[in-house]
Every structure is written in C-alpha cells, then in structure tokens.
VEXDREN-2710 file (C-alpha; in Angstrom, 1 decimal):
% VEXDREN-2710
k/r/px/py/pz
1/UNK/37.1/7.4/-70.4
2/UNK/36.8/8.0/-66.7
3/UNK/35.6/11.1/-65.1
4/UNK/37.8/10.8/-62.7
5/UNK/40.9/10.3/-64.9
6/UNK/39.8/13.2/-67.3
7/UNK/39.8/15.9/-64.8
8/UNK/43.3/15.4/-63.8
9/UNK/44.4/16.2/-67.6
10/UNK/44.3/20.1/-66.4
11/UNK/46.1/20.9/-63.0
12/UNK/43.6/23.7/-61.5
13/UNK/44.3/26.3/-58.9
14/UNK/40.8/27.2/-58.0
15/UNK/40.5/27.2/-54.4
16/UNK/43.8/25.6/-54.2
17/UNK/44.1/26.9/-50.2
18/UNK/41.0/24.8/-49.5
19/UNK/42.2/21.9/-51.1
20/UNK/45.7/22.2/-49.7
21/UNK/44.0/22.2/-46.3
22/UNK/42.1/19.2/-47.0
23/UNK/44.3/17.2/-48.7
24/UNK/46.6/18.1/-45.6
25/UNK/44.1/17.3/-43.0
26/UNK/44.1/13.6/-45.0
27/UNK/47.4/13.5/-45.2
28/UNK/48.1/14.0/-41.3
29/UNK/45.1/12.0/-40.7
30/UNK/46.5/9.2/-42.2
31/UNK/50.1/9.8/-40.7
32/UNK/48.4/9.3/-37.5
33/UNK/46.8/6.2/-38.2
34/UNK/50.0/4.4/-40.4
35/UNK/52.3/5.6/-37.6
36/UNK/50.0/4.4/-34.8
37/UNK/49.8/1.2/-36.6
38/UNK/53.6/0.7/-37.5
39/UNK/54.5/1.5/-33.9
40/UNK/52.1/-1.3/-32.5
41/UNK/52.7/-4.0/-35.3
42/UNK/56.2/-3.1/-34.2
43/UNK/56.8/-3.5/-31.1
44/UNK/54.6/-7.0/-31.8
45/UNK/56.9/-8.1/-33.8
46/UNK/60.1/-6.6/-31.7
47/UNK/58.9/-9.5/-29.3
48/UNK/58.3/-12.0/-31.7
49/UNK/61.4/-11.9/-33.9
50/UNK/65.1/-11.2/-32.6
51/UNK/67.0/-8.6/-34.0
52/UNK/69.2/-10.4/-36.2
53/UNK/65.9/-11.2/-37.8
54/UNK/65.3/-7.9/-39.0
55/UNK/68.8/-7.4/-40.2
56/UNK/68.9/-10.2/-42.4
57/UNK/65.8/-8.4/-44.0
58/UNK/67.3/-5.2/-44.3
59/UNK/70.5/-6.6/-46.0
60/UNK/68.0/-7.6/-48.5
61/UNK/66.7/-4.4/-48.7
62/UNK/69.5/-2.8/-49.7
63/UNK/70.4/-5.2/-52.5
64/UNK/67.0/-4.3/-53.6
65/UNK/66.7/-0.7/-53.3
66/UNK/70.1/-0.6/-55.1
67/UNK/68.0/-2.3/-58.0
68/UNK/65.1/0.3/-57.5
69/UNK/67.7/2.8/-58.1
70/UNK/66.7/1.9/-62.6
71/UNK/63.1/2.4/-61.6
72/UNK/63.7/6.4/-60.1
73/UNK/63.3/8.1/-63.6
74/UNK/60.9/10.4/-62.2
75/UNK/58.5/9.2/-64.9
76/UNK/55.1/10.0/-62.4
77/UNK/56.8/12.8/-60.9
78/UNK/57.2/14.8/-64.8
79/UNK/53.7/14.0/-65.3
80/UNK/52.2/15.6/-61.7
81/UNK/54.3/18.7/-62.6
82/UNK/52.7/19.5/-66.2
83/UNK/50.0/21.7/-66.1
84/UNK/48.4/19.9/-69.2
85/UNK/48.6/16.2/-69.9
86/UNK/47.1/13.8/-72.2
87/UNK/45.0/10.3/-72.0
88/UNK/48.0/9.1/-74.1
89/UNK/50.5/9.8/-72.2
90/UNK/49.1/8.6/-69.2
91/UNK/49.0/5.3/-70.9
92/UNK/52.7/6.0/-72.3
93/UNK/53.9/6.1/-68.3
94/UNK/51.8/3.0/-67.8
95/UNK/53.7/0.9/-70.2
96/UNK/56.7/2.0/-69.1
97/UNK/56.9/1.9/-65.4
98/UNK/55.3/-2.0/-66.0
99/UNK/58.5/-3.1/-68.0
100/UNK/60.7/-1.3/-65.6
101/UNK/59.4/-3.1/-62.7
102/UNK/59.2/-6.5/-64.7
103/UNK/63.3/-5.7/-65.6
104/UNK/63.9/-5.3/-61.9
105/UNK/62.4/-8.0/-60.6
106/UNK/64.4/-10.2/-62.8
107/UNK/67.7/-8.0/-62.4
108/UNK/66.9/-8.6/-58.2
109/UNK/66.8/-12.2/-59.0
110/UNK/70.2/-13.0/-60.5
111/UNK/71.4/-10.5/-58.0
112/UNK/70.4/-12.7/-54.9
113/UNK/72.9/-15.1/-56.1
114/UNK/75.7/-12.1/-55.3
115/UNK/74.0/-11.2/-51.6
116/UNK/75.7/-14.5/-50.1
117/UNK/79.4/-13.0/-50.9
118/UNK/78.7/-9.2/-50.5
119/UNK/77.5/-9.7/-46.8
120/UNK/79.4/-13.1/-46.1
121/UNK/76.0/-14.6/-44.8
122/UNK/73.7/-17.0/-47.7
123/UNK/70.3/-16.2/-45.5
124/UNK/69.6/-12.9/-48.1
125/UNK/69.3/-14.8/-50.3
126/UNK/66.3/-16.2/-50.5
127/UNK/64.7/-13.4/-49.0
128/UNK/65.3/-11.0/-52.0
129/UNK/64.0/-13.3/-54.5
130/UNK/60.8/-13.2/-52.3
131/UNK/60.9/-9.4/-52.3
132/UNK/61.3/-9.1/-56.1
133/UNK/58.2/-9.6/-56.7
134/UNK/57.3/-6.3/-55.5
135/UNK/58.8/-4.7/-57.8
136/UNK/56.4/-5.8/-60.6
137/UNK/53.3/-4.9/-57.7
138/UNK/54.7/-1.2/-57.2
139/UNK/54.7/-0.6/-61.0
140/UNK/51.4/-1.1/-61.4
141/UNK/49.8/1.8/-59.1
142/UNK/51.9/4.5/-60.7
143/UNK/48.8/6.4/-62.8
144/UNK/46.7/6.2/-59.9
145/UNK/49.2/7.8/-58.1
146/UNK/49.0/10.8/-60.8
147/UNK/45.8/11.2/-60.7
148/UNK/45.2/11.3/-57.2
149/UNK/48.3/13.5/-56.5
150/UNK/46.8/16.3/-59.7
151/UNK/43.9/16.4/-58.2
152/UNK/44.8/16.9/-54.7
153/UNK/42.3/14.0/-53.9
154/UNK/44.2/12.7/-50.9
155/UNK/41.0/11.8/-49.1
156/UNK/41.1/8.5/-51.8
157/UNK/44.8/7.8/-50.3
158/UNK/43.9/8.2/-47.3
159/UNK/41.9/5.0/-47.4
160/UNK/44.4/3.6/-50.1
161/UNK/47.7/3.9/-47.6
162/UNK/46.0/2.9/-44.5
163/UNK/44.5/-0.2/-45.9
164/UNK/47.9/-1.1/-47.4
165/UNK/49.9/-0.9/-44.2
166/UNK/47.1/-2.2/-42.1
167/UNK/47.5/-5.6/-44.4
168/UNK/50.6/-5.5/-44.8
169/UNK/51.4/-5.3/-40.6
170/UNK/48.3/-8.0/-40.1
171/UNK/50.2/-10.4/-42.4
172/UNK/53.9/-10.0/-40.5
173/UNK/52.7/-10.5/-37.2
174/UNK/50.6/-13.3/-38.5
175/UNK/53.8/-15.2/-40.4
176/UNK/55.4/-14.3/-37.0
177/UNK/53.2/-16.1/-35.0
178/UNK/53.0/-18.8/-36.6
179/UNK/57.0/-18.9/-36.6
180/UNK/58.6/-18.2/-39.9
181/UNK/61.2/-15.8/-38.4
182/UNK/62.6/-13.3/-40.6
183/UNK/60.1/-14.3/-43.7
184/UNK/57.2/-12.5/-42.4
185/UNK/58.5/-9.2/-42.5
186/UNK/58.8/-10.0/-46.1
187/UNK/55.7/-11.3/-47.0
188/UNK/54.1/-8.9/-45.1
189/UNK/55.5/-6.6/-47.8
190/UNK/54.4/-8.6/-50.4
191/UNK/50.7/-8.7/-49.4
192/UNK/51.1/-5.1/-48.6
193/UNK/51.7/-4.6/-52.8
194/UNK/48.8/-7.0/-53.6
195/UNK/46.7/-5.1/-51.6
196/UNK/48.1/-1.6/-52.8
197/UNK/47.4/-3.0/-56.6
198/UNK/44.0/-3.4/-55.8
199/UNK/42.6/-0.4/-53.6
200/UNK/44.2/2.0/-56.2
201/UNK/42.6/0.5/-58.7
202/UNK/39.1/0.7/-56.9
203/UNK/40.0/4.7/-56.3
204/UNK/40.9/5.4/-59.7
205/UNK/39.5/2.8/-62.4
206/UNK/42.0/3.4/-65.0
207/UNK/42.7/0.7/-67.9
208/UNK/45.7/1.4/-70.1
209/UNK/45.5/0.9/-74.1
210/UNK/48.0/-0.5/-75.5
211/UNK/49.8/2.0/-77.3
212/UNK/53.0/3.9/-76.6
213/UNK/54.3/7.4/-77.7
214/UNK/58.5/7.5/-77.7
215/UNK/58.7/11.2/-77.8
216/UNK/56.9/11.7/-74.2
217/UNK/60.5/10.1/-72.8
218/UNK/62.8/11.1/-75.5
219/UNK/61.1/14.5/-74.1
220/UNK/61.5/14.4/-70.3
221/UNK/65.1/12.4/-70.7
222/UNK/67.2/15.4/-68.9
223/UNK/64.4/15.8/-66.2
224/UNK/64.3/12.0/-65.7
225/UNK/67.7/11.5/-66.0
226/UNK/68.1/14.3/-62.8
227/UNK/65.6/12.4/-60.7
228/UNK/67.5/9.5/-61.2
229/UNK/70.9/10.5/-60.1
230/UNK/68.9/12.0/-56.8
231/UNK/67.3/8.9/-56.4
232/UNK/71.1/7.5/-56.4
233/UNK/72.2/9.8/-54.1
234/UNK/69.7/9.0/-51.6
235/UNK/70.3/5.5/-52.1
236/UNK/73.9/6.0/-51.0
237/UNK/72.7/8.3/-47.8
238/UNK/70.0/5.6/-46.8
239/UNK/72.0/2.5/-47.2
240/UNK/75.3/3.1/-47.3
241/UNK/75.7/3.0/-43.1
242/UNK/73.3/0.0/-43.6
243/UNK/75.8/-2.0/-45.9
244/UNK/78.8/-1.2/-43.9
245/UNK/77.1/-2.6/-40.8
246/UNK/75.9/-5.3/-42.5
247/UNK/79.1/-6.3/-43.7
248/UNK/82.1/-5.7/-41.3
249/UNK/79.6/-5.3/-38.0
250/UNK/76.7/-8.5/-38.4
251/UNK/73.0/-8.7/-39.0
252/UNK/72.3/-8.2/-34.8
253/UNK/74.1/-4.5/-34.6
254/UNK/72.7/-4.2/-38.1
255/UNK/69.0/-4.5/-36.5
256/UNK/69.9/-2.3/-33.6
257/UNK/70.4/0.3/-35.8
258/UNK/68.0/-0.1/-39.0
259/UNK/65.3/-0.5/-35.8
260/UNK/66.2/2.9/-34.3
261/UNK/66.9/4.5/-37.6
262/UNK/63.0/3.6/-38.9
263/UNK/61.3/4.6/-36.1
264/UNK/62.8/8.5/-36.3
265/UNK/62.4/8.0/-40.0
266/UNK/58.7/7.5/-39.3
267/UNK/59.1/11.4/-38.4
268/UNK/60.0/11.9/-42.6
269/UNK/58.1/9.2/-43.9
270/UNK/54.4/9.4/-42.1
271/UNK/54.7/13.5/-41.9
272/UNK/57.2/15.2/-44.4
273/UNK/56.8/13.3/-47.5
274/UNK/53.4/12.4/-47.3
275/UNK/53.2/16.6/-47.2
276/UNK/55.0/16.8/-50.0
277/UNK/53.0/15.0/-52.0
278/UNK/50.6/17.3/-51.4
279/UNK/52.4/20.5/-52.1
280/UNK/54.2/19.4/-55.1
281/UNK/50.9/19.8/-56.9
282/UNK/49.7/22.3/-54.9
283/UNK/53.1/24.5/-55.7
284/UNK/53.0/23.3/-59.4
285/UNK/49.8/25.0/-60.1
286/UNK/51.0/28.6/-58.4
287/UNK/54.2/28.8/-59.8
288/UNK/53.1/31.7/-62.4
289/UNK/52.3/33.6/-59.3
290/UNK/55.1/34.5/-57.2
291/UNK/53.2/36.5/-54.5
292/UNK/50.7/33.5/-53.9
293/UNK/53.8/30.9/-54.6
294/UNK/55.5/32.4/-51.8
295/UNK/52.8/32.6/-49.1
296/UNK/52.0/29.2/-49.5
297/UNK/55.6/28.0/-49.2
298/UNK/56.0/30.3/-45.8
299/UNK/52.9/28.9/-44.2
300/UNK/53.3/25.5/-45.3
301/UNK/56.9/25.2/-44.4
302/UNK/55.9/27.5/-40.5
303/UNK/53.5/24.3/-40.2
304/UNK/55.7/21.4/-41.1
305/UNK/58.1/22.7/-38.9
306/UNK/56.2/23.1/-36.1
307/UNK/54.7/19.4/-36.4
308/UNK/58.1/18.0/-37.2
309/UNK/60.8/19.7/-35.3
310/UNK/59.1/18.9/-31.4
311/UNK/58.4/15.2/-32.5
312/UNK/62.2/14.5/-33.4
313/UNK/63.6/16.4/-30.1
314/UNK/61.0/14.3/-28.2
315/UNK/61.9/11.2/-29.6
316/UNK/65.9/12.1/-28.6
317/UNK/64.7/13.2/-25.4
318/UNK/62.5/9.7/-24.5
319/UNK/64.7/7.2/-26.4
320/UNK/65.5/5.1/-23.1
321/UNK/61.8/5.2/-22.5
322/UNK/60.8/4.3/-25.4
323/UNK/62.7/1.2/-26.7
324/UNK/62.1/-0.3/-23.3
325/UNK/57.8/0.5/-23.4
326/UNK/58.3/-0.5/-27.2
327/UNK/60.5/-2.9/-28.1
328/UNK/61.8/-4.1/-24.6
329/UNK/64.4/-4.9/-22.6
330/UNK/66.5/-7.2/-25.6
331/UNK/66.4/-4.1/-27.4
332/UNK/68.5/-1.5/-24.7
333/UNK/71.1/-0.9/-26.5
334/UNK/69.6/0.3/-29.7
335/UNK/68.6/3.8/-27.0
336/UNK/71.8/5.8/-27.5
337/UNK/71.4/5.1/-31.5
338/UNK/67.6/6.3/-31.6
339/UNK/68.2/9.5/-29.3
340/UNK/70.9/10.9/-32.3
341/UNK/68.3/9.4/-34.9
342/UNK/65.7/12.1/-33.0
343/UNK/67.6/14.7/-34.4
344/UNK/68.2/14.0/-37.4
345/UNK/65.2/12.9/-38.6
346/UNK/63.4/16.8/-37.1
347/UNK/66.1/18.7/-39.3
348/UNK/65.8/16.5/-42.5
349/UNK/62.0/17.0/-41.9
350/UNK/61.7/20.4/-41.1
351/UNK/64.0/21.1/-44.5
352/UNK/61.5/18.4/-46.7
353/UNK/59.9/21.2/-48.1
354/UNK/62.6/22.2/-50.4
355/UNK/62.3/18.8/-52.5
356/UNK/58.8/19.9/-53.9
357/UNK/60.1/23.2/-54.5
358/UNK/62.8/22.6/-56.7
359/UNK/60.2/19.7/-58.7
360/UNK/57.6/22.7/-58.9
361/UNK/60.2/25.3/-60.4
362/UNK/61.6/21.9/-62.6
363/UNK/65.1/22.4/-61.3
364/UNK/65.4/19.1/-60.7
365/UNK/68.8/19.1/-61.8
366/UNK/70.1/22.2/-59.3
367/UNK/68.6/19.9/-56.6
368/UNK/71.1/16.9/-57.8
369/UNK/73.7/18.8/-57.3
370/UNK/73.0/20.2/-53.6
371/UNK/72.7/16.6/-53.0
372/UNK/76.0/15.4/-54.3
373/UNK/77.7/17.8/-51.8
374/UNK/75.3/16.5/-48.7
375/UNK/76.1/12.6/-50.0
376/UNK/79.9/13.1/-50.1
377/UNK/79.7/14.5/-46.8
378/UNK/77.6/11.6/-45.7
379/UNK/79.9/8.9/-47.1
380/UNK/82.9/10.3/-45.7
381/UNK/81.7/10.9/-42.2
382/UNK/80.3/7.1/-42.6
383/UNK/83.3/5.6/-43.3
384/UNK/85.5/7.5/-41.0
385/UNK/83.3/6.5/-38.1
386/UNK/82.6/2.9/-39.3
387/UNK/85.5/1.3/-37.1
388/UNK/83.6/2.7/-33.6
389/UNK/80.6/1.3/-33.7
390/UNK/76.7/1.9/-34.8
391/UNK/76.6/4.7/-32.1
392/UNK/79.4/6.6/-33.3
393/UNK/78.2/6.4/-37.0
394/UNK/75.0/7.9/-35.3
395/UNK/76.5/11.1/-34.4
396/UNK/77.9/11.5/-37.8
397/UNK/74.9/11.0/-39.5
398/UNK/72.8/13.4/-37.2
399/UNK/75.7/16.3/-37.7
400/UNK/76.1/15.9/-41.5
401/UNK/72.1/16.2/-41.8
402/UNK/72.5/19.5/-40.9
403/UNK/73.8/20.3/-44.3
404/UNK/70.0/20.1/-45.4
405/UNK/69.7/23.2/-44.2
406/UNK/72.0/24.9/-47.0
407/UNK/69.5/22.7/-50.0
408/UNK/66.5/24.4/-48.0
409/UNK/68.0/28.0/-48.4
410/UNK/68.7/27.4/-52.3
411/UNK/64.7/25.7/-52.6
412/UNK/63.7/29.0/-51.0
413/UNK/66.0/31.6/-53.1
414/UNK/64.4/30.1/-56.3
415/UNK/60.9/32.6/-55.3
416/UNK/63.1/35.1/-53.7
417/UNK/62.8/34.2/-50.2
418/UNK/66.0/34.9/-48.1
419/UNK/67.7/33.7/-44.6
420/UNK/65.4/35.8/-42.7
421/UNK/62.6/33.8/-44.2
422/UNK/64.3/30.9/-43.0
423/UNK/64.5/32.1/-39.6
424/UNK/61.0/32.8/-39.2
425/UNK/60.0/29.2/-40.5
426/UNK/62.5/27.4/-38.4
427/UNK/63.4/29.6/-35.5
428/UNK/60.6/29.1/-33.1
429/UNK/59.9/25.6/-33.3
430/UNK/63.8/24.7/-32.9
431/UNK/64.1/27.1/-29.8
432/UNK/60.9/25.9/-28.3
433/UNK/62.0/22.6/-28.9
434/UNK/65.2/22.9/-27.4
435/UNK/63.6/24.1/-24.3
436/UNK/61.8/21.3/-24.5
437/UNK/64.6/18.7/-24.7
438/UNK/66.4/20.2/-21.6
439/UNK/63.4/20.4/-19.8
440/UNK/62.6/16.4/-20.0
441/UNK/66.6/15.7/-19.6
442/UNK/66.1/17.4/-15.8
443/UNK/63.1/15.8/-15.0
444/UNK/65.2/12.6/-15.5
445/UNK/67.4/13.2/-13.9
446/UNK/64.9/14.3/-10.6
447/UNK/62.9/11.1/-11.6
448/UNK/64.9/8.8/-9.6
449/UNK/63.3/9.5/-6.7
450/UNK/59.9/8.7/-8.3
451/UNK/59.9/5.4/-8.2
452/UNK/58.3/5.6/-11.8
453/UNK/58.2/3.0/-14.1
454/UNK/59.5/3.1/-17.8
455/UNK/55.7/3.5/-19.1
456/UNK/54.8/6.3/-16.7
457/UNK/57.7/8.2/-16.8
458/UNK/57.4/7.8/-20.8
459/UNK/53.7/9.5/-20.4
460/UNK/55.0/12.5/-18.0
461/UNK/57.9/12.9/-20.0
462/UNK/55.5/13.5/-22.8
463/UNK/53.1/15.3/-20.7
464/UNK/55.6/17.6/-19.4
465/UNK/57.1/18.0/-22.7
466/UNK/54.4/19.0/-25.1
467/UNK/53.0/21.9/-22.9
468/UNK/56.6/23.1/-22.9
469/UNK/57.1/23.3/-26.1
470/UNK/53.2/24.5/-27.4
471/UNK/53.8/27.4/-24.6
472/UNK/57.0/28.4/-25.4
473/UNK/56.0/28.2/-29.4
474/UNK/52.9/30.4/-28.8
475/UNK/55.0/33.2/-26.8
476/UNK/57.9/33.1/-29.2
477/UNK/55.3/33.5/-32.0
478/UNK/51.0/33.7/-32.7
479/UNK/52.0/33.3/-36.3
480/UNK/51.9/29.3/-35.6
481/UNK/48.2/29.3/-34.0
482/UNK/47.0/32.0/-36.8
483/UNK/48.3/29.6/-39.7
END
C-alpha cells in the first residue's frame, strides 16, 4: 500500500497551525496563479469569441450541472471529516463515485435531446454531449482529493490545479484560434479533466481493488443525503438567473451576464473555497477542543475577510475599467452587471467560512435548511425581477446574498461564538472597504480632467484604492497585521 495513502487513514492535529499556514500559503499561492491565468485566457478569448458564444456554452452548463446535482452525495466530503478511515473504504468511494459519473454522463446524453426545446435554440445540443464526458473524468480524482485534503498536503494541489487550468485555458484559446467558436470553451474543459485524471494520479498513486463494502453508504445515507439537497439548493441559486436568461432573454444578454457573474465569482472560487478546503480538515481534527476550535475559526475567518471583502468592493468600484482593459469595448454593457456582482461575491466570500464549519461539527443537515430559506429568497427575487432586464436581476441577487450573513451567525453559534464575534471578523474589513469604494467613486468622478486612459485610470484607481483600504484596516484594527 502507499505511504502516502496510509497516512491519511488517521486525521492528525500535530502542529495543525503550521500546516494550516502552509497549506494556506499554497492555497493563495495558487489562487494567484489560476486567477491570473483565467483573467488573461479570458480576456483572449473575450476577443476571439462573441458573447453569444459563451452563452450557448453556459446553457449547456446548466443542463449539465442540473445532472451533477446525482453526483453531490457528499461521498469525499464524509470521508475527509472522519477522524479514522480504512484502505477499504477508500476503495468503497472509488467504485462508487466511478459509476455515478458513468450514470451521468449517459443521463447528460439523452438529456441533450431536451436542451433544443428548454432554451428554444438546437446549438446546446451538441455541446453537452461533448461536455458529458467530463463527468466520467471528474469521478476519477475523487480519493486523491481525500487524501490530499486529510493530510493538508495542498503543496501537491498546488501543482495539480494550476497545471489543470493552465491546459485547460491553453487548449480554448487554441480551438479559438483556429476558429471553432463556441466548441473551444468546451474542449478546453475536456482536456482540462484529462489532464486533472493524470497529475492526481502522479501526486497520489492510488489503485483501487475491486471490492465494495455496502454498509459504508447504507452508513453515511442521512449525511449524504443532506449534502445532496445543499448541492440542489445551490444549483437553483447558481443557475436559476442563468436559465431564465437563457430562455426568455437569448444567449447574447445570457453572456453579458454569466461573463460578469464568473469573473466576481473568481472572488469565491480562487480564494474562499479553495480556503475551505483547507479548514474543513483543519477544523475536523480540533473539533474535541473548543478553545483551540474557536481561535482558529476567529483568525481564519479575520483573514478571509480581509483578503475577500476589499477585492469584491474593488471589483464594483472598477467595473467600467475593467471590462473595457479586459474584455473590451463589445463587452460595455456587461459594467453595470459586474459592479453589483462585486458585492456580492465579497459578502458570499467573507461568510464561506461557515460551510466548513457546519461539515466539521457534521450538521450538515442544519446547514440545508439555512439554505432553503437563502434559495427561496433567491428564486423569488429572480423571478420578480426577470421582466427588467440582466441588470435588474443583478441588484436582486447582490441584496438577497446578504442573507449569508444569518447562515454565518448559526456556523459560528455551533462553538459558542456570538454577534460580537461577528463584528470583530467582519467589521473592519467592510468599513475599510467602504471607504475605499467612495474614495475611487470621487476620483472618477475628478478623473475627467485627466485625460487618463481606461488602463491607467484602472492602475490608479487600484493604486489609490488599496492604500486606502490597508490604512484604514490597520487604524481600525492591528489584530489583522498580528494574525
């Protein structure tokens, strides 16, 4: 059996801060890196494909994460939570993720026949037969995934992720270049799982046996049965403005917004859950000690926020800037959408912390029902706002995120931590970041007289607006520069 694979059978807290800081420093690391890289590959591609390109793609998408919705059982998530787990199960998992996948790339199949009528456009179709495949790829790295995530060994994902998205954005631009439209973006995904498949098997060497043990799932049913009804519910919160757009609105306001939308949700994606992954271990192997549990959830959520929080008021504060440096002029009227997006995506990021919380303490199901409250909200406010256009469904989307917040004071009541708690993590970065946002707005509206182009004033508007915000942060606080 592998070394490597047998240490991760006992979750260990020894010098857990240490490897909390390390596997952060990875994990930021490689945020920089992927975003860096996603940003350039797509404002490449921004100029090389028009937008109704990219929202053909993401009605295919959502058709396929619908399907995914089977796959979200939790299975790898049960196991990283255990303190103790076997070779067998391990192989149990294996098995079963594989089949799931296989079952969902055929179930995305037959349901590519359906795409033509359910966005009155036939172009999906094709593309989500392509993307199906995928499914079967993104099975196959889940007990890598364990293993790395038990063993806090994020400097082996570091290399993992980065190699996958650089791939995967050398093969879109490439299939864009060479002038197969709205394919590329999905092939680049498909070499991007290839690719995945391999380096996690390089980093973690594991061969399954064939064998199976029925009681490890007949076991962790309720568990997995709670991660899959939050898996639904954010399925309906991340797609549901996407179909409606899709549908009534057309594929080019449909890439407007899905092209706004992923660049703030690069704010989630590259920073909050990639720290997640790191402190649902990481909070796993404390949660016998409340003391120790609780410092670690204070300073790691002080940190997130004050990474996440200035990033997503910047990105509001800029938008105008950036989608004309970025994506260009073709792209204008995609601004208003991204500068709500901004704020949205710093509150749901700042508030991220409260997922691994409730995995750690296995109240997984409490957490299910926070988020049936937060996806009513969301669907209604949706729908209502639907019939005035992607910027008005904007604004409803960035105010009903603020119903995160009440999820991220229940995550922090389960170790006894109260409002005031809250107001420490959050207060300073919002405030300074506030400042911040008002400070850019005036120097736009001063910039006239400049004579600045989009790119510079982009650069002094950034400038300007960090050493705000890091000054204002510091005065408010010297907790953030001590943690």
């Amino acid at each position: 059996m592998n070394d490597l694979v047998r240490r991760s059978f006992v979750l260990s807290a020894n010098n857990l801060g240490g490897r909390v800081v390390r596997g952060a420093g990875y994990k930021f690391l490689g945020m920089v890196v992927r975003t860096l890289v996603t940003i350039l590959s797509t404002a490449i591609l921004a100029r090389l494909l028009a937008p109704a390109d990219f929202g053909y793609v993401v009605m295919a998408g959502v058709v396929a994460e619908f399907a995914a919705l089977a796959g979200s059982v939790g299975l790898t998530s049960v196991l990283i939570q255990r303190r103790v787990i076997n070779r067998l199960q391990l192989d149990t998992i294996f098995w079963a993720s594989l089949a799931i996948g296989v079952v969902l790339t055929g179930v995305v199949f037959v349901l590519s026949y359906a795409s033509g009528w359910l966005f009155a456009d036939t172009k999906v179709a094709g593309l989500l037969r392509l993307m199906s495949i995928t499914f079967v790829l993104n099975s196959l790295v889940a007990i890598p995934w364990v293993v790395m995530s038990r063993l806090l060994s994020f400097r082996m994902d570091f290399w993992a992720q980065n190699s996958i998205v650089v791939f995967r954005a050398v093969a879109a631009i490439a299939c864009a270049y060479a002038g197969m439209g709205m394919w590329s973006l999905v092939w680049g995904g498909v070499v991007g799982g290839v690719v995945a498949v391999v380096v996690n098997f390089i980093c973690v060497p594991y061969l399954p046996r064939l064998r199976f043990h029925w009681p490890l799932l007949a076991d962790t049913w309720r568990t997995s049965g709670s991660y899959l009804g939050g898996s639904a519910l954010y399925y309906i919160n991340m797609n549901l403005d996407l179909l409606l757009i899709g549908r009534f609105l057309g594929a080019v306001p449909l890439g407007f917004y899905q092209n706004a939308r992923s660049l703030t949700d690069e704010i989630r994606a590259r920073i909050a859950m990639p720290i997640q992954h790191v402190l649902f271990p990481a909070f796993a192997a404390v949660q016998t000690d409340r003391g120790r549990f609780q410092q670690l959830v204070l300073r790691a959520g002080r940190l997130l926020a004050a990474v996440v929080v200035p990033v997503g008021f910047g990105v509001s504060a800029v938008a105008d800037e950036l989608v004309l440096v970025l994506y260009g002029e073709q792209w204008r009227a995609m601004a208003p959408v991204m500068s709500m997006f901004g704020l949205s995506a710093a509150m749901r990021a700042a508030t991220a912390i409260a997922s691994p919380l409730f995995g750690a303490c296995d109240r997984v199901g409490l957490a299910l029902r926070y988020n049936l409250v937060g996806t009513a909200l969301t669907v209604t406010g949706v729908m209502m706002s639907m019939p005035y256009g992607i910027e008005a469904v904007a604004i409803t989307v960035t105010l009903t995120s603020l119903y995160s917040l009440i999820g991220f004071r229940a995550g922090f009541a389960l170790i006894d931590l109260g409002i005031e708690h809250i107001a420490q993590v959050l207060g300073p970065p919002t405030a300074a970041a506030v400042l911040m946002w008002l400070v850019i707005y005036g120097l736009h509206q001063w910039s006239g007289d400049w004579s600045l182009g989009a790119g510079q004033l982009l650069c002094v508007s950034v400038g300007v607006g960090a050493m705000v915000y890091a000054l204002t942060l510091h005065l408010m606080s010297g907790q953030y520069l001590k943690d």
